[in-house]
SEKOLDO-237965 format. One record per residue: residue number from 1; residue in one letter; x, y, z of N, C-alpha, C, O in turn. Coordinates in pm, whole numbers, plus 50000, padded with zeros to 5 digits. Each point is the difference from the previous one (the first is absolute). Example, Ala and Ser with C-alpha at 12.3 -4.5 7.8 and 13.67 -1.06 7.14 Angstrom:
! residues 2
+-----+--------+-------+-------+-------+-------+-------+-------+-------+-------+-------+-------+-------+-------+
: num : residu :   nc1 :   nc2 :   nc3 :  cac1 :  cac2 :  cac3 :   cc1 :   cc2 :   cc3 :   oc1 :   oc2 :   oc3 :
+-----+--------+-------+-------+-------+-------+-------+-------+-------+-------+-------+-------+-------+-------+
:   1 :      a : 51319 : 49431 : 50780 : 49911 : 50119 : 50000 : 50090 : 50120 : 50000 : 50104 : 49998 : 50066 :
:   2 :      s : 49861 : 50107 : 49862 : 50082 : 50119 : 50006 : 49923 : 50109 : 50073 : 50051 : 50111 : 50017 :
+-----+--------+-------+-------+-------+-------+-------+-------+-------+-------+-------+-------+-------+-------+
! end
This chain:
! residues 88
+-----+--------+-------+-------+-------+-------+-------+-------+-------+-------+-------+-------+-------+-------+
: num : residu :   nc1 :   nc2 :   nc3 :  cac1 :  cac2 :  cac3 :   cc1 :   cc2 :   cc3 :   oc1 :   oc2 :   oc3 :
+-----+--------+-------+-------+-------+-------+-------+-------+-------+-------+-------+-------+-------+-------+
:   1 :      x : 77375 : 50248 : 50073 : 50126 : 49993 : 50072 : 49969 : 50019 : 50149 : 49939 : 50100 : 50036 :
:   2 :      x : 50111 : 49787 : 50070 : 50009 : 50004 : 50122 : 50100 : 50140 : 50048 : 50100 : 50047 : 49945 :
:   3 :      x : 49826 : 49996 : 50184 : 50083 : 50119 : 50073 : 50169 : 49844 : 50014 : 50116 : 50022 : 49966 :
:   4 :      x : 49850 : 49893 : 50070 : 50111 : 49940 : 50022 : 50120 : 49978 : 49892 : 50110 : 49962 : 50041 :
:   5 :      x : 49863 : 50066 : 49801 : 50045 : 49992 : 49954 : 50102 : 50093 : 49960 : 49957 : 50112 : 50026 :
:   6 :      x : 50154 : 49895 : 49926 : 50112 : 50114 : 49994 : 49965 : 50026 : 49818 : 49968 : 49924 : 49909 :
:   7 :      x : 50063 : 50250 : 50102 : 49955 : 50065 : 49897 : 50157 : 50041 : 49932 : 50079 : 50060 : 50072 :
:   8 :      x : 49959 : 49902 : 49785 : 50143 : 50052 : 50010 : 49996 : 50152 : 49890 : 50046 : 49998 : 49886 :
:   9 :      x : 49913 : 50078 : 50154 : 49990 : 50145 : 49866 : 50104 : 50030 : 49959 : 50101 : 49974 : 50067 :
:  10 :      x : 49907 : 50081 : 49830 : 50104 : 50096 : 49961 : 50006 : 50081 : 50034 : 49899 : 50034 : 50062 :
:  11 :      x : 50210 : 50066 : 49933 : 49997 : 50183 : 50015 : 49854 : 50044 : 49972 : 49926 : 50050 : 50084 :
:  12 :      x : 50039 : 49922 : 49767 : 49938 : 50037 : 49940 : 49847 : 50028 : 50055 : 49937 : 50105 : 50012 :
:  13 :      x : 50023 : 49731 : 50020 : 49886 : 49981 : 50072 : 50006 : 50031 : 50118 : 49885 : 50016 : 50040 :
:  14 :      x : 50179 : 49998 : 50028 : 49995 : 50081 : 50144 : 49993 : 50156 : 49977 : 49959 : 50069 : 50094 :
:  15 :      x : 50073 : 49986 : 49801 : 49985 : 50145 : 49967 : 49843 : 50006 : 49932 : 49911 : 50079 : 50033 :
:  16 :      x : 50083 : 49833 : 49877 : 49829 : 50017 : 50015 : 49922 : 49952 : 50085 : 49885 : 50043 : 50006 :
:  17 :      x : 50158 : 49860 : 50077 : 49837 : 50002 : 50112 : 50034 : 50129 : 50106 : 49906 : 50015 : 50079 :
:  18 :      x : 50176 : 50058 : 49938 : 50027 : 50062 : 50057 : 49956 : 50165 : 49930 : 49957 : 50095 : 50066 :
:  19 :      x : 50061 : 49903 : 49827 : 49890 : 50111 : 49930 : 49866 : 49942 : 49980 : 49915 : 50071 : 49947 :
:  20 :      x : 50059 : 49818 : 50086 : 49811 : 49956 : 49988 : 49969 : 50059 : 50185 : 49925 : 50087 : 50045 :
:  21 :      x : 50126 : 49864 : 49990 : 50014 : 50069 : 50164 : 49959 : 50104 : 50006 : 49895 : 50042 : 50049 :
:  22 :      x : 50211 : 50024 : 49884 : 49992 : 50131 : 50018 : 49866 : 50099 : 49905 : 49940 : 50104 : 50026 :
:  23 :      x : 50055 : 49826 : 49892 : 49898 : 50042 : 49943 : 49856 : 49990 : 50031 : 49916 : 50083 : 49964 :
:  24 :      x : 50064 : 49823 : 50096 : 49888 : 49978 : 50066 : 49953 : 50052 : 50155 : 49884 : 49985 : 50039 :
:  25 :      x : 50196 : 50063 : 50025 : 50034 : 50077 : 50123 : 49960 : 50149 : 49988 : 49944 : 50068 : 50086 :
:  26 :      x : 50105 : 49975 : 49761 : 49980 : 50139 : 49931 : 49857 : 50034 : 49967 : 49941 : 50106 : 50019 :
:  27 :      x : 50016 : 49790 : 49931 : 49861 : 49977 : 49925 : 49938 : 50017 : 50121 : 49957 : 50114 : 50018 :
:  28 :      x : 50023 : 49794 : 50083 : 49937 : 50016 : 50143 : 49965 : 50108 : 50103 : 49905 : 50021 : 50075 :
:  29 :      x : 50257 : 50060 : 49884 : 49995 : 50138 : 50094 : 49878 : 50119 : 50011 : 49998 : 50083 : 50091 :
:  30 :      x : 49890 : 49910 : 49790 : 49927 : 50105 : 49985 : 49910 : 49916 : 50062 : 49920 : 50075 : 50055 :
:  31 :      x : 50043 : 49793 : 49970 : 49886 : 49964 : 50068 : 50004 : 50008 : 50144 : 49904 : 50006 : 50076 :
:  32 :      x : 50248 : 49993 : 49956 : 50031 : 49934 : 50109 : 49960 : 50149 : 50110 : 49958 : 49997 : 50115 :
:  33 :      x : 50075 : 50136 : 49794 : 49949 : 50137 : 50028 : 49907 : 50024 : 50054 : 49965 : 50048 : 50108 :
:  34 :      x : 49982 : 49900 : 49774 : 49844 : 50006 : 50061 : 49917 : 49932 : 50090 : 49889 : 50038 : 50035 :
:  35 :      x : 50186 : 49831 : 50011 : 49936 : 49951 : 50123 : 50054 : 50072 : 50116 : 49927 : 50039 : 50092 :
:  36 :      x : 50206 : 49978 : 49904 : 50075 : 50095 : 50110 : 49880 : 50100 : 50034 : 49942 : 49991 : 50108 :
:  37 :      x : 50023 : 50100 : 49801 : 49919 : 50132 : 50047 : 49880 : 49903 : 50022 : 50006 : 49985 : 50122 :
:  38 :      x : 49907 : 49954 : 49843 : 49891 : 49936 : 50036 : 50020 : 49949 : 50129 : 49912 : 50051 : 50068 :
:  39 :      x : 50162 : 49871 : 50006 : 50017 : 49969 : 50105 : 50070 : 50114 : 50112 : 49995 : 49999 : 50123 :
:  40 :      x : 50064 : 50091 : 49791 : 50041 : 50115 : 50159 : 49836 : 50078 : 50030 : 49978 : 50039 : 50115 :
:  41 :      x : 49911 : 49981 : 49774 : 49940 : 50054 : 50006 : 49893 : 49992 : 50085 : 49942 : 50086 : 50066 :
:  42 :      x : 50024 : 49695 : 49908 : 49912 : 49973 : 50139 : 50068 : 49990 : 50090 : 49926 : 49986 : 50097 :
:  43 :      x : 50186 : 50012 : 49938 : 50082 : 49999 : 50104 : 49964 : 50127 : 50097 : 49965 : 49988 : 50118 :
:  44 :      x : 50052 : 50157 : 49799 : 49945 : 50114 : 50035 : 49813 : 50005 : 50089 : 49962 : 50017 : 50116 :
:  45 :      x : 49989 : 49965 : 49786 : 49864 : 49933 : 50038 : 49970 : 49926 : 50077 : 49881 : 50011 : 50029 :
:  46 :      x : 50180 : 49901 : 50031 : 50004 : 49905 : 50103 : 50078 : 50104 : 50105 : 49932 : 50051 : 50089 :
:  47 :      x : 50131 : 49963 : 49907 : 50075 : 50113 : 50118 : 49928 : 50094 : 50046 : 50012 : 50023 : 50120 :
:  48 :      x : 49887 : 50062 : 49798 : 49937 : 50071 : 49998 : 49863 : 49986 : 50083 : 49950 : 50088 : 50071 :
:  49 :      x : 49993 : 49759 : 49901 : 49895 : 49977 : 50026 : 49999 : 49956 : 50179 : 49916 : 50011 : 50089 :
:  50 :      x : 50209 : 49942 : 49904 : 50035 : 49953 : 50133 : 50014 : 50103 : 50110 : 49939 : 49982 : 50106 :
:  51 :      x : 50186 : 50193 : 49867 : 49927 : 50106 : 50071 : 49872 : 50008 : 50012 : 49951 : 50002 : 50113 :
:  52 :      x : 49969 : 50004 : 49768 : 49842 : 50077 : 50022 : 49973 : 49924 : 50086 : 49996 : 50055 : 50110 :
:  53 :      x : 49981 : 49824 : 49892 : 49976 : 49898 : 50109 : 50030 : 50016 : 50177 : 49931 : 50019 : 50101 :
:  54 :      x : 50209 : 49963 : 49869 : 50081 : 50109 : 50132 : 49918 : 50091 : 50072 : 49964 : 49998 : 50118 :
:  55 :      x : 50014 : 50087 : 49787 : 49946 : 50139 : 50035 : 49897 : 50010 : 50052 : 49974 : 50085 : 50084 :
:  56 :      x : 49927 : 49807 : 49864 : 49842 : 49990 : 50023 : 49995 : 49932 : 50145 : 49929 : 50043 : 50091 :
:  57 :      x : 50157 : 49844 : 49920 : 50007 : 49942 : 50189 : 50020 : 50098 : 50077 : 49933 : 50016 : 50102 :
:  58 :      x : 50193 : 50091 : 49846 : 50030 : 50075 : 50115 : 49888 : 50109 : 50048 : 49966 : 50050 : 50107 :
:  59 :      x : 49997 : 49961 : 49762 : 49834 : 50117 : 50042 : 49935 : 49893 : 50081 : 49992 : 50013 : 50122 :
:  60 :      x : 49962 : 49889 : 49819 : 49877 : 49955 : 50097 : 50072 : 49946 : 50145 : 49918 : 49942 : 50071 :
:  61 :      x : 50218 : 50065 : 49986 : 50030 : 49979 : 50098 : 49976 : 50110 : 50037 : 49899 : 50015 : 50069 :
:  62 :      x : 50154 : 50057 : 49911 : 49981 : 50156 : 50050 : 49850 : 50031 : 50069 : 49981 : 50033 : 50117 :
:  63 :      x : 49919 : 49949 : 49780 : 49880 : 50024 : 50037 : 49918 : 49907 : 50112 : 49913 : 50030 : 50082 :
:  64 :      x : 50152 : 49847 : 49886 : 49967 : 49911 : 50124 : 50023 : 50072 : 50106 : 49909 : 50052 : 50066 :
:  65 :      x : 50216 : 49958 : 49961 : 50078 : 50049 : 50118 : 49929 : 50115 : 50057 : 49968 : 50001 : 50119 :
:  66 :      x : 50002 : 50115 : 49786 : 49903 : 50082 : 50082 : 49900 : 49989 : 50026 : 49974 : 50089 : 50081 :
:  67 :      x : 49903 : 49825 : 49891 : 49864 : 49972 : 50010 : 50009 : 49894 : 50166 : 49903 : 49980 : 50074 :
:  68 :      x : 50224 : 49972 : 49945 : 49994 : 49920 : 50151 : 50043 : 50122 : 50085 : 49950 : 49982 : 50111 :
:  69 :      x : 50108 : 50114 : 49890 : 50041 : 50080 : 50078 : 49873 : 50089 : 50031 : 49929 : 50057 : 49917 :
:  70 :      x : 50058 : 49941 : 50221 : 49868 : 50047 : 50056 : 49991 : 50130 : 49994 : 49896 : 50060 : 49973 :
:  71 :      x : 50264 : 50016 : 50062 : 49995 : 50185 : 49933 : 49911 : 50019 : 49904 : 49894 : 50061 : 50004 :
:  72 :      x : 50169 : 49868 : 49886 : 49920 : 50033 : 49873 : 49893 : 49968 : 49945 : 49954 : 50046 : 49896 :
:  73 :      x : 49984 : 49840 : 50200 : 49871 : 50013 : 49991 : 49947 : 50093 : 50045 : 49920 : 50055 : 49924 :
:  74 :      x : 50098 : 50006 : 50218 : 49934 : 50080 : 50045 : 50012 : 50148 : 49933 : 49915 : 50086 : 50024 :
:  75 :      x : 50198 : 49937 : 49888 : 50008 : 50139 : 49951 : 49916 : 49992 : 49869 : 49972 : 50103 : 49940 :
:  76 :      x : 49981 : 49748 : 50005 : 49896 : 49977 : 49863 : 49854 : 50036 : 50070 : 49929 : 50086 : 49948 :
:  77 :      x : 50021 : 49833 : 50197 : 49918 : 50021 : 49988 : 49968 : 50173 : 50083 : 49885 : 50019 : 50039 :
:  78 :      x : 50187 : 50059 : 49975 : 50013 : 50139 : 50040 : 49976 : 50096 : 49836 : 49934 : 50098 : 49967 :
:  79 :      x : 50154 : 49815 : 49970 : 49996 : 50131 : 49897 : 49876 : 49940 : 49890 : 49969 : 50073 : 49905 :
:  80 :      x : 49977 : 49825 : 50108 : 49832 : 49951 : 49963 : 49923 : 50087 : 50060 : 49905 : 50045 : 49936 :
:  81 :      x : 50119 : 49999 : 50206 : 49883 : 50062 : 50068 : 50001 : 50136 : 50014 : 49908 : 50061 : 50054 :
:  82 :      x : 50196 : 49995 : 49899 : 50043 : 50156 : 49922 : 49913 : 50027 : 49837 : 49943 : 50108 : 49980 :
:  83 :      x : 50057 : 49784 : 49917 : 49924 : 49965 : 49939 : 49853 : 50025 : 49953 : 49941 : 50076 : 49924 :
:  84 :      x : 50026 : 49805 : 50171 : 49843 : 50012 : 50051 : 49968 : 50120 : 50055 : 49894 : 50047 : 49959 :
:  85 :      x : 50171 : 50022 : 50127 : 49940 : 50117 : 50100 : 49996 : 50155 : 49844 : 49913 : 50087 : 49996 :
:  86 :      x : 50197 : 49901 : 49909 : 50020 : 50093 : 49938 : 49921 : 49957 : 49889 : 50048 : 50022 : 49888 :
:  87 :      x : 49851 : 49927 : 50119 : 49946 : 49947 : 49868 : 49850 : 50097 : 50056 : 49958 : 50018 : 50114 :
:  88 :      x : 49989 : 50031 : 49753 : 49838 : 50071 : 50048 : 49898 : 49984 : 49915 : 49888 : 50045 : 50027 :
+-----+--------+-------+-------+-------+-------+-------+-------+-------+-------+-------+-------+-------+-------+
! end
């Protein structure tokens, strides 16, 4: 049967495809569960991975940032030579 074609049901048959509907919607719901939690979960994981990520640029900006600043070189290579001098 063409979608173009007209379907004429009874009460009857419209009350059962309408409990096959429904029945099959029911049947579905426990799988459908379980993809729900499967997908919020890498969802989580992906969110997750993306802070750590975050986190790791902002350190190594950070550390960039102080290794060009000439203060802090000069207070590395000061407290190197506190170091060396206290070493026997």
């Amino acid at each position: 049967m063409s979608s173009e074609e007209r379907v004429n049901l009874s009460k009857e048959e419209v009350q059962e495809r309408r409990d096959q509907i429904t029945k099959f919607y029911e049947s579905n719901i426990s799988h459908l569960r379980v993809q729900l939690e499967y997908e919020e979960l890498l969802t989580k994981i992906e969110e997750n991975r993306a802070k750590r990520l975050q986190a790791q640029v902002i350190i190594a900006q950070v550390y960039a940032s102080q290794e060009d600043n000439p203060a802090n070189q000069k207070a590395k290579e000061e407290f190197e030579k506190q170091l060396n001098t206290n070493k026997v």
